[in-house]
C-alpha positions as CSV (number, residue, x, y, z in Angstrom):
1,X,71.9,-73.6,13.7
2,X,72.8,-72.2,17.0
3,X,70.3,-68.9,18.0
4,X,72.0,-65.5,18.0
5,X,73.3,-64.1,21.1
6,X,71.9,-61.2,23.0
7,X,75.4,-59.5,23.0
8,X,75.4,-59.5,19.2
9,X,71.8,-58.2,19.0
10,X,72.5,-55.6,21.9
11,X,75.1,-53.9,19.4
12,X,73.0,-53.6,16.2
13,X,69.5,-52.1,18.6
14,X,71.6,-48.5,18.3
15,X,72.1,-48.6,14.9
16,X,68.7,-49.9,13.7
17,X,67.4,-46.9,16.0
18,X,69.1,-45.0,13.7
19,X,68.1,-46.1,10.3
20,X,64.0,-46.0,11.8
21,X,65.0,-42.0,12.8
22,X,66.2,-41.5,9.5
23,X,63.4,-43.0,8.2
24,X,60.8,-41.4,9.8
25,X,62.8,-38.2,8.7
26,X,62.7,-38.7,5.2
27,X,59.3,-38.9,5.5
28,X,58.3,-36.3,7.2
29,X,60.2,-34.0,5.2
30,X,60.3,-30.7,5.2
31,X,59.4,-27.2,3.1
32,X,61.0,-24.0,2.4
33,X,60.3,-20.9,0.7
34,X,60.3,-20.6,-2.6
35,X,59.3,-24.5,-3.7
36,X,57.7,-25.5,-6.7
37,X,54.5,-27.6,-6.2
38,X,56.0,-30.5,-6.8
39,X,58.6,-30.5,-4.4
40,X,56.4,-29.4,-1.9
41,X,54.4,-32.5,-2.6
42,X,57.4,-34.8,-2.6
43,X,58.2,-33.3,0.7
44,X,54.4,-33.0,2.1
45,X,52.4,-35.4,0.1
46,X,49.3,-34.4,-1.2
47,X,47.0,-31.5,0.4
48,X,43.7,-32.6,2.2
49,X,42.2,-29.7,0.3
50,X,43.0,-27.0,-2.1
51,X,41.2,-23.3,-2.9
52,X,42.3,-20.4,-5.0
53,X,42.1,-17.0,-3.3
54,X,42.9,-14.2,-5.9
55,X,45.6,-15.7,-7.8
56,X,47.2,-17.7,-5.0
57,X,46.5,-21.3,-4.9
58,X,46.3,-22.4,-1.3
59,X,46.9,-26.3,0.0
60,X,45.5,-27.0,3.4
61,X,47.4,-30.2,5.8
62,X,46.5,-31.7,8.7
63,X,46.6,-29.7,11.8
64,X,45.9,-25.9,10.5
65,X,48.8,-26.9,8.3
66,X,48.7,-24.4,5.1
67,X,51.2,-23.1,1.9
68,X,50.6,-20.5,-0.3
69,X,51.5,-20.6,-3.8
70,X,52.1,-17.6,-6.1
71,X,53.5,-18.0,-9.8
72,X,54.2,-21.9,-9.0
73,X,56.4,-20.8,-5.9
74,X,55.8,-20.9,-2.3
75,X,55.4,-17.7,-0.9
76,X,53.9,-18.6,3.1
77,X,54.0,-21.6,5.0
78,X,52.0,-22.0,8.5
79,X,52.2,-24.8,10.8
80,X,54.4,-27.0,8.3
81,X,57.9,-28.2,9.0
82,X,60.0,-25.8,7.3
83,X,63.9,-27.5,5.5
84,X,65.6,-24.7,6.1
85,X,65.6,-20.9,6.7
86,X,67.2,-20.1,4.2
87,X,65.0,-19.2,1.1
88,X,65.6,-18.5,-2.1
89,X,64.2,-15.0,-3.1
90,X,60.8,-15.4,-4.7
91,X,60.2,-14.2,-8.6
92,X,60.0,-10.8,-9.0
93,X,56.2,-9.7,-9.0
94,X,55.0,-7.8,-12.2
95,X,53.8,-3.8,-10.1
96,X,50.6,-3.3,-11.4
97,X,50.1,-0.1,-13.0
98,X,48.8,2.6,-11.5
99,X,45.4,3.6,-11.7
100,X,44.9,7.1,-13.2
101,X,42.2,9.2,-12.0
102,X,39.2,9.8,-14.2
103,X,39.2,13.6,-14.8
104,X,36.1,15.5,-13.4
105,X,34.4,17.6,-16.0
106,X,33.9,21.3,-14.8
107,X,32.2,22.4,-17.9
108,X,28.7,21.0,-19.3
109,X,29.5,17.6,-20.7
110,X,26.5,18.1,-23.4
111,X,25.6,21.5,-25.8
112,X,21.9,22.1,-24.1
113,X,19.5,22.9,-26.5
114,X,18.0,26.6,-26.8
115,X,14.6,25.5,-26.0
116,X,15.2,23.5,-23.5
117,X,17.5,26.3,-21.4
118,X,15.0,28.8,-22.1
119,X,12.7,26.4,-19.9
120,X,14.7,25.6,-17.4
121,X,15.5,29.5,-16.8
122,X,11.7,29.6,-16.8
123,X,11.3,27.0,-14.2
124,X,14.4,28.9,-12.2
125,X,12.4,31.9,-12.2
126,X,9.4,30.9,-11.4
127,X,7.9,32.6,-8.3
128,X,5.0,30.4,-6.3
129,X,3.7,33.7,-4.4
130,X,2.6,35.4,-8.2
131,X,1.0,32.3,-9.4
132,X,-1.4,32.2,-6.2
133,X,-1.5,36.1,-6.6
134,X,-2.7,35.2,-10.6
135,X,-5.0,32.3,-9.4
136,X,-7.0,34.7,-7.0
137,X,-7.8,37.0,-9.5
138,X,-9.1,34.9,-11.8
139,X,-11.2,33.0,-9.1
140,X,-12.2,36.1,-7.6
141,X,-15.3,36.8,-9.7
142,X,-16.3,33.4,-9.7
143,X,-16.2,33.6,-5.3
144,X,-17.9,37.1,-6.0
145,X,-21.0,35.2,-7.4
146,X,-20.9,32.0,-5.1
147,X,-21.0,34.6,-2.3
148,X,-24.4,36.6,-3.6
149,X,-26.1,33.3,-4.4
150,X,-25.0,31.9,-0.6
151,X,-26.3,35.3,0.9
152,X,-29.8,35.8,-1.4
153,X,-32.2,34.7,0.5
154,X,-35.8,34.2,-1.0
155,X,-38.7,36.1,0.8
156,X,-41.2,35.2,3.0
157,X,-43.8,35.1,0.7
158,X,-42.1,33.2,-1.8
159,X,-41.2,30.6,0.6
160,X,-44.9,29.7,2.4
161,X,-45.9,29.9,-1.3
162,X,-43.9,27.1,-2.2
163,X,-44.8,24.8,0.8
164,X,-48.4,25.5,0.3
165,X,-48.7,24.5,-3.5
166,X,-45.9,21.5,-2.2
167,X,-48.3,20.4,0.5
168,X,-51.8,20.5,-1.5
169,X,-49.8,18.3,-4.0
170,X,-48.6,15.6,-1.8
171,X,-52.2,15.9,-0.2
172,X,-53.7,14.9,-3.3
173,X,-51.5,12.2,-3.9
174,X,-51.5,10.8,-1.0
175,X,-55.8,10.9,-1.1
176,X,-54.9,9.0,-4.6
177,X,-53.0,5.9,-2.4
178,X,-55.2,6.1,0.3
179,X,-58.2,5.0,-1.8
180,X,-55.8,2.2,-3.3
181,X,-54.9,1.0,0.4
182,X,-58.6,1.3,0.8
183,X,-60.0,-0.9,-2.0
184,X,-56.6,-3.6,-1.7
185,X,-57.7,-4.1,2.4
186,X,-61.2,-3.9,1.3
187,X,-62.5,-1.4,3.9
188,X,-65.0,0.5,2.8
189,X,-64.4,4.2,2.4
190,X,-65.6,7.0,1.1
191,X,-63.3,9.9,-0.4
192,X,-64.4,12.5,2.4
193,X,-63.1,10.1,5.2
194,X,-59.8,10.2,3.9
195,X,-59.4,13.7,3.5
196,X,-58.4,14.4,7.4
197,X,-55.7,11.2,7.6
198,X,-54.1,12.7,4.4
199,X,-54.2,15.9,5.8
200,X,-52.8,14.7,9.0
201,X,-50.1,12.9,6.6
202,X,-49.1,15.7,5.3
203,X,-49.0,18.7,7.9
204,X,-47.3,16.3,9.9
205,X,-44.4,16.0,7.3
206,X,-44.4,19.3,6.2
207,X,-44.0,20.6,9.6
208,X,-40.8,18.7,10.4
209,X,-39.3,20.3,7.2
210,X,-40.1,23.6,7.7
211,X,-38.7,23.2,11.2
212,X,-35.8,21.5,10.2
213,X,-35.3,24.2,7.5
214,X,-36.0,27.2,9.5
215,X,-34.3,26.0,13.0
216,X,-31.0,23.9,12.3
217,X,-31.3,25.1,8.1
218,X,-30.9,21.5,6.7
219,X,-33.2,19.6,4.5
220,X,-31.7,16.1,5.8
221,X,-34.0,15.0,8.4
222,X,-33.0,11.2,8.6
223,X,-37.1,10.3,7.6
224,X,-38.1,11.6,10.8
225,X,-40.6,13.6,8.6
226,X,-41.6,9.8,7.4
227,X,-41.8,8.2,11.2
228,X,-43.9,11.1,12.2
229,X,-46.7,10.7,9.5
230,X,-46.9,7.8,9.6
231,X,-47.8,7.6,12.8
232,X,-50.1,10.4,12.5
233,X,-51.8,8.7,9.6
234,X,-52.4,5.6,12.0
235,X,-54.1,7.5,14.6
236,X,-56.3,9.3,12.4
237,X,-57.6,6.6,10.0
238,X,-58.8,4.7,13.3
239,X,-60.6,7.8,14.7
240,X,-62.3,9.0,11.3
241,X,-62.4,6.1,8.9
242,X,-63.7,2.0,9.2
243,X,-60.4,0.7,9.9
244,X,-60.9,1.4,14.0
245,X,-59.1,-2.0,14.9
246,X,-55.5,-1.4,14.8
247,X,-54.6,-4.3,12.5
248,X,-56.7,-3.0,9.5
249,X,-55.2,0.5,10.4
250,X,-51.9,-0.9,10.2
251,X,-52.6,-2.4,7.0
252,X,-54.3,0.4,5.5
253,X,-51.4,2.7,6.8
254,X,-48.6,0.9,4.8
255,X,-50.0,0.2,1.7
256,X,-51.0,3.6,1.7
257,X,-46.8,4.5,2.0
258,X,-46.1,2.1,-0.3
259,X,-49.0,3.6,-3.0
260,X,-47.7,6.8,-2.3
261,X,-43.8,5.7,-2.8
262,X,-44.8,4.3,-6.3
263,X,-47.2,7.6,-7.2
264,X,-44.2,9.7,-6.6
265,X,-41.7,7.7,-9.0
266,X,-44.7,7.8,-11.8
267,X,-44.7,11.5,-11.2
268,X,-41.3,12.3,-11.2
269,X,-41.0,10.7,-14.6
270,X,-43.9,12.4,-16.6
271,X,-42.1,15.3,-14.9
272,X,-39.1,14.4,-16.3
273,X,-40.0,13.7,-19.6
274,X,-41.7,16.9,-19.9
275,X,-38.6,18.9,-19.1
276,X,-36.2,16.7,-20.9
277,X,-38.0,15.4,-23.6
């Protein structure tokens, strides 16, 4: 069988261009308003992706391709070969009704209860200048008698009275825990020689008080009153007693604190069993 010629083939190259074109064409395709979904897919082929925003149904193509469906019908395509321009009108949309305005109430929407009006016209009323005015007077007697107790101010003779009987009993109880110092450190002592170190004890504290009192009028002395006997109680059991080294003076000195400490507490609860029962 003899090969085809070239002339013959040169003729049929146009018309096979042809049918390729067409072919191409019919594939390709093309959309137009108004479509149902599945002519648009006969004409597209299937979306890469599909989402629903409100109630459109939206397929997305290749290269920002996009159509918009609403009640099975086209309605927008972008970026998409379109058939023709000529569309046919999309359905009639249903108008939504219209909203109607909630009426504002100008009246009270509830009956208010007697009681409860008659407070709240109290509250209305209610003046913050005649309350304070009503507080004062009712505080005023009670400010009346904080002021005569703040300004009464006991006499002289009342007040070296009650240091005096204070300081002879804290002289005899701390002579009571100096003889227990004495007899725990084993020094020998006799109750004479600890009369002027429990003296000196005492004055010492006493004084810082009374200053304290009288000069800046505060009882809080930080135990200054303490740091000061004590060191006055040091000196003097070394110049009038046994103890003249200063270790046993020390020693004698602090367990005499210590005694005194513990006397006080036994004290203050006989005293307060005999007020309180």
């Amino acid at each position: 069988m003899d090969p085809p010629r070239s002339g013959s083939v040169k003729r049929w190259l146009p018309i096979l261009a042809l049918l390729v074109a067409a072919s191409l064409c019919a594939q390709t395709g093309g959309v137009r308003l108004g479509m149902s979904p599945a002519e648009a897919e006969a004409a597209l082929g299937r979306p890469t992706s599909t989402l629903m925003r409100g109630e459109r149904s939206i397929w997305l193509y290749p290269d920002s391709g996009r159509l918009e469906f609403a009640e099975g019908r086209v309605v927008a395509i972008n970026q998409l070969p379109v058939l023709n321009l000529v569309a046919e009108p999309p359905p009639e949309s249903v108008p939504e009704p219209e909203s109607i305005p909630t009426p504002v109430a100008t009246g009270p929407a509830t009956t208010v209860d007697p009681e409860m009006q008659a407070l709240i016209d109290e509250q209305e009323a209610f003046d913050p200048n005649e309350a304070t005015r009503v507080m004062q007077k009712f505080q005023e007697p009670y400010m009346q008698t904080r002021d005569s107790l703040r300004g009464e101010r006991p006499s002289a003779a009342r007040i070296w009275g009650s240091i005096a009987l204070e300081a002879l009993f804290h002289l005899l109880v701390t002579m009571l825990a100096l003889k227990a110092a004495f007899k725990w450190t084993e020094v020998p002592a006799e109750w004479r020689q600890m009369v002027l170190p429990a003296l000196a004890d005492v004055l010492t504290k006493t004084a810082v008080v009374t200053m304290a009192e009288l000069i800046w009028h505060t009882d809080q002395v930080f135990y200054v009153d303490y740091a000061l006997s004590y060191f006055a109680l040091l000196v003097t059991l070394r110049k009038t007693t046994h103890a003249t080294s200063l270790q046993r003076a020390v020693s004698v000195a602090m367990i005499a604190k210590v005694a005194n400490m513990v006397l006080w507490a036994l004290v203050s609860v006989l005293l307060l069993q005999q007020v309180f029962g």
